[in-house]
N, C-alpha and C positions, 0 to 999 in steps of 0.2 A: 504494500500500500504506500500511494508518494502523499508526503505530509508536506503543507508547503510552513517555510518561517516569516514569520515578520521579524525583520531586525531593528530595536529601538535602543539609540544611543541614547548615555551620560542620565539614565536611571539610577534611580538610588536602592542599591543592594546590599545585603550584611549578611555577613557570618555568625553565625552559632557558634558561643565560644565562651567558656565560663574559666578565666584563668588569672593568676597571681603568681605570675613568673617570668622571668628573661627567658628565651629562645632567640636561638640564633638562625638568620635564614638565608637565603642567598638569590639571587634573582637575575636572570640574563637581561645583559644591554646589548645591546650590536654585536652578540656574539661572545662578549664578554662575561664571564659570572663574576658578579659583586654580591658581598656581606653584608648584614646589618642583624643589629643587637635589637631585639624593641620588646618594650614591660608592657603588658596591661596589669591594669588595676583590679586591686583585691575582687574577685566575686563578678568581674566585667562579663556583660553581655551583652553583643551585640543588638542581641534581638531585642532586648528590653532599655538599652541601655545608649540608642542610637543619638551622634551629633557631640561626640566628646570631643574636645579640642587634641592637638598634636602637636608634640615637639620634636623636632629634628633638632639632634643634640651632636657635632662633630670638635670629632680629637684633633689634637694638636699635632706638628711636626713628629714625625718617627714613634707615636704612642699608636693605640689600636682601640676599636671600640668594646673591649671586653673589659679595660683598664679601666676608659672614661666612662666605663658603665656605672663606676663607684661615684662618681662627685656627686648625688645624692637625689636626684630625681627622681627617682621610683620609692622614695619612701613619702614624698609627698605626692605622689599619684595615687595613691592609694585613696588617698581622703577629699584632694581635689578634681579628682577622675578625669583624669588626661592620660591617651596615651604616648611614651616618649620612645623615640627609634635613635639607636645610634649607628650611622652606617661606616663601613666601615674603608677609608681612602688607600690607592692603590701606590705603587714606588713610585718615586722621581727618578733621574739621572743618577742619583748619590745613592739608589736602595733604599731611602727615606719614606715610611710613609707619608703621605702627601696628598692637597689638593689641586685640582686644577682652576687655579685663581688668578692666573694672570701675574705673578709673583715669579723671580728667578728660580728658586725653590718647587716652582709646580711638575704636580704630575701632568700627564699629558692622554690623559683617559678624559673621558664625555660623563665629566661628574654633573653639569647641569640637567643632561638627561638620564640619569643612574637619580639624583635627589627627585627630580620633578617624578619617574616612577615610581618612588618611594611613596608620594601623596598621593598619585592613583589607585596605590595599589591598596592602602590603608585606610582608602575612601570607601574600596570594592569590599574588602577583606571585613573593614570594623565600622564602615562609615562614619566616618569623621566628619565632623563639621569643617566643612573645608572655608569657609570664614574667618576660622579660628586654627591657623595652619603660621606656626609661629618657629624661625631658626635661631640656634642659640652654638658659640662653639667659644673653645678655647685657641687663644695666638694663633694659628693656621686654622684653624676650625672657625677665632671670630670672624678672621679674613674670608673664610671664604663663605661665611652668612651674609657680609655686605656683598658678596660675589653675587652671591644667588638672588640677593632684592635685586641689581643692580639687573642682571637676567631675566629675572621672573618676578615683577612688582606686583603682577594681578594674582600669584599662588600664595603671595604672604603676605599677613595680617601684623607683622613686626618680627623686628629681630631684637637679639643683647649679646654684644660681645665683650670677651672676658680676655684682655692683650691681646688682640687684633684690631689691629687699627684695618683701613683703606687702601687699597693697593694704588699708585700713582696709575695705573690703567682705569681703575673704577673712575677716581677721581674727578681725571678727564671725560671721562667718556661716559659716567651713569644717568641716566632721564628715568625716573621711576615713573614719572608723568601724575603723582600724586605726593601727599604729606606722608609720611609712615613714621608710627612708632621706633625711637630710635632710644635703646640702653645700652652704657660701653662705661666695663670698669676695668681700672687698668691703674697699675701701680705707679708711682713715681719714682722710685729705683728699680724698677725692670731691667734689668743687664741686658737681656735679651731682644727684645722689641722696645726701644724706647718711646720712652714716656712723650719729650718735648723737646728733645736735640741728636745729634747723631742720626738722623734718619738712615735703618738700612737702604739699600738698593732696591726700589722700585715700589719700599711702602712709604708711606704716608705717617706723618705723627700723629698724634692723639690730637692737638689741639686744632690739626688743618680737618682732619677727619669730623669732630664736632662743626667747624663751623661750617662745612660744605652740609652737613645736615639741618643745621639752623638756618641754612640761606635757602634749601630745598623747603623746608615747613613753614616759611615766614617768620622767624620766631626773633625778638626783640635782644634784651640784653638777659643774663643768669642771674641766679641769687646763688649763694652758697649757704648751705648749713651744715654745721660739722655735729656729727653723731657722737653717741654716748661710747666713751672709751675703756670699758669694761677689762677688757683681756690686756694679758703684759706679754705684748706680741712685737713692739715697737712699730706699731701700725694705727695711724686716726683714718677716720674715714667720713669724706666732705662727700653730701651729695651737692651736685649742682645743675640741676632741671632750668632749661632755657624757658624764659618768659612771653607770654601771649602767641605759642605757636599753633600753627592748625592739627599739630602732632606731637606730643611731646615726644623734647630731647633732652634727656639726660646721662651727664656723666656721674659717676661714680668715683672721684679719685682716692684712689687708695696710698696714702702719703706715707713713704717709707717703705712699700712693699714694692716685692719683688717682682719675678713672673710665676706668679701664683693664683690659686683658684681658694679662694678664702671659705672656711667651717668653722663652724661655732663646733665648741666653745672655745678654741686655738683662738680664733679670730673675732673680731666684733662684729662681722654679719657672717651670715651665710650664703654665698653667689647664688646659687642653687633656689635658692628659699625665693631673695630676692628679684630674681630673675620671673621667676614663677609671679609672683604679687604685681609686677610688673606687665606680663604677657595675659592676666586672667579676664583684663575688661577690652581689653584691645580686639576689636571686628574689623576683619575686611569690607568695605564700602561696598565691592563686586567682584569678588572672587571668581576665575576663571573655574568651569566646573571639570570632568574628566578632559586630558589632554587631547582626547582622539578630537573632543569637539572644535577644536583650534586647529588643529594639524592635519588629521586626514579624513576625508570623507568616506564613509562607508559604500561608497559607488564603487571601489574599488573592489570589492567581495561580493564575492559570488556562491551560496550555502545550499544546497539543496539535499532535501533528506530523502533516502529510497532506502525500505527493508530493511532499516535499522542500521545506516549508516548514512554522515552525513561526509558530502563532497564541499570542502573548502577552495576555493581557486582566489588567488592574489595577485594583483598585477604586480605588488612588489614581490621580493623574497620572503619567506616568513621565517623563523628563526624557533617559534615557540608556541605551541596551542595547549589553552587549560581548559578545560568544560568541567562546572562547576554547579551545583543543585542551589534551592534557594536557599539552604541552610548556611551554604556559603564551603562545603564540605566538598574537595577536590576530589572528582569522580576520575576524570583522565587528567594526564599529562602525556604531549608527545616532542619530542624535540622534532622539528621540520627540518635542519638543516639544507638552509635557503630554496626548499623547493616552493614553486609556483601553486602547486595545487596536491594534497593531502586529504587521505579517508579516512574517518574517523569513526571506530567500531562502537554504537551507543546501544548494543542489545545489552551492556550490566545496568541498566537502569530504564524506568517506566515513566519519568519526568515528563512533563506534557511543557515544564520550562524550565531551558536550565540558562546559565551563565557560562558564557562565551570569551575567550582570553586571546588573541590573537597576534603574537609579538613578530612586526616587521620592518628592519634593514630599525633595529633601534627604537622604532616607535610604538607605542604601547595602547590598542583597541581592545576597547571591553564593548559589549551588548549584551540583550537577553536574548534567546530563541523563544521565542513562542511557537511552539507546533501545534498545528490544526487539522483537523481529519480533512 
């Protein structure tokens, strides 16, 4: 019997998923497999628990995402119900983990299309409020948060970076075409990225870094307020929030500190905490929704179901096919290895609709299939 499909893009789909724990996962880009670390929250479920916010949380030069998984975020998801990913960046020329940020240091992998999959696939997976689709990194990880607004302004609703300043490529070159939430805390004896002199090669200081965001949000003159100095760390901590912006900008200086990511009780705040208190009220204005809807049109696929198998055909290469039930429970996987057209055996299951995963030359389509007699 031929069943015909209707194919309906950038619907909202969720997984069945009741968990309180890191897993690690891995995901093809252009051929490529990349990693990523990511928490749900105590008791999470998608099916009940749809439109949590997201954090995309990345490591620093030559660290890995299993490290950065400790700086503290999944013990406040638990209570604030977010979930955070941490992915994980590929070598540079040095063997160095790394991003591709536009920085002499970068790697030279398609991390903007490796993160922007990352929110797709955690849209399809746990449906995330993608409104609420927020980057946060440490010194190469803050770097390349500004990387990825400066890329992708319609996928994020705000960044905070933690010793990464602005790469002199962004600098130049970034048009977010909107105000965006901007947080950056960063030490004033950083050996490493400096604070306010000595700029390395091709990044940007703290201070040029703030005010190219204060001149992006409209934002007037700062006030400074210095916080309570509890801990014997030889660290004060000034915050200083830019005045009457369409977006707030604030820095954080951390006077005395190194290149560090600051915890209570060592420290007088907690980055971690902070950062979070910072990203909670922050919404995207109009967040772009799945990727496929911008990039490729579904005129390109061709799906036809006969006798319990469906015939895929792509005018590009495809690389990857998932077919997925509503529950959100991976039925098939098949590696396509760049072929044009692929069959796919659907007699283990009775779905009258399932979820559709189709990864090609890098870009990443989801739909539903509806089958009808």
């Amino acid at each position: 019997m031929k069943k015909v499909f209707s194919l309906m893009a950038g619907l909202i789909f969720t997984v069945f998923g009741i968990s309180a724990q890191f897993s690690n996962k891995t995901m093809d880009v252009g051929g490529t497999p990349r990693s990523y670390r990511q928490y749900l929250p105590t008791g999470f479920n998608a099916l009940t628990e749809p439109g949590v916010p997201l954090i995309i949380a990345m490591h620093g030069l030559g660290d890995n995402m299993t490290n950065f998984s400790n700086v503290g975020f999944h013990y406040i998801a638990d209570t604030a119900r977010f979930i955070v990913v941490y992915p994980q960046g590929s070598l540079n020329a040095f063997s160095q983990t790394s991003w591709n940020n536009g920085t002499l240091l970068s790697a030279s992998t398609n991390d903007i299309g490796f993160l922007s999959m990352l929110v797709d696939t955690m849209k399809v997976k746990y449906d995330i409020d993608l409104s609420k689709v927020y980057f946060t990194g440490f010194s190469m990880g803050g770097i390349m948060s500004y990387h990825m607004l400066c890329a992708l302004p319609n996928r994020i609703a705000a960044i905070a970076s933690v010793s990464g300043p602005m790469s002199d490529p962004d600098i130049s070159g970034c048009n977010p075409g909107r105000s965006v939430p901007i947080m950056h805390m960063h030490g004033t004896a950083d050996g490493t990225v400096p604070y306010d002199s000595g700029p390395l090669p091709t990044l940007s200081l703290v201070p040029t870094t703030i005010a190219f965001w204060q001149n992006n949000n409209g934002c007037a003159d700062s006030t400074v307020y210095n916080l309570p100095d509890p801990a014997a760390d030889g660290i004060t901590v000034d915050t200083i929030p830019a005045n009457t912006c369409n977006a707030p900008v604030i820095l954080w200086r951390e006077n005395g500190a190194d290149h560090q990511w600051l915890y209570l009780p060592l420290n007088d705040v907690n980055s971690a905490t902070e950062i979070w208190l910072f990203f909670r009220d922050k919404i995207h204005p109009g967040p772009s929704q799945l990727a496929l809807e911008n990039n490729v049109p579904l005129s390109d696929l061709s799906v036809i179901y006969v006798q319990q198998e469906i015939n895929i055909k792509s005018l590009m290469p495809m690389q990857e096919i998932g077919i997925y039930n509503l529950q959100g429970q991976q039925m098939i996987e098949l590696h396509a290895n760049d072929q044009l057209e692929i069959k796919v055996d659907m007699s283990i299951t009775s779905s009258q609709i399932v979820l559709c995963k189709v990864m090609s030359n890098g870009v990443l389509r989801m739909f539903k299939l509806v089958m009808t007699e």
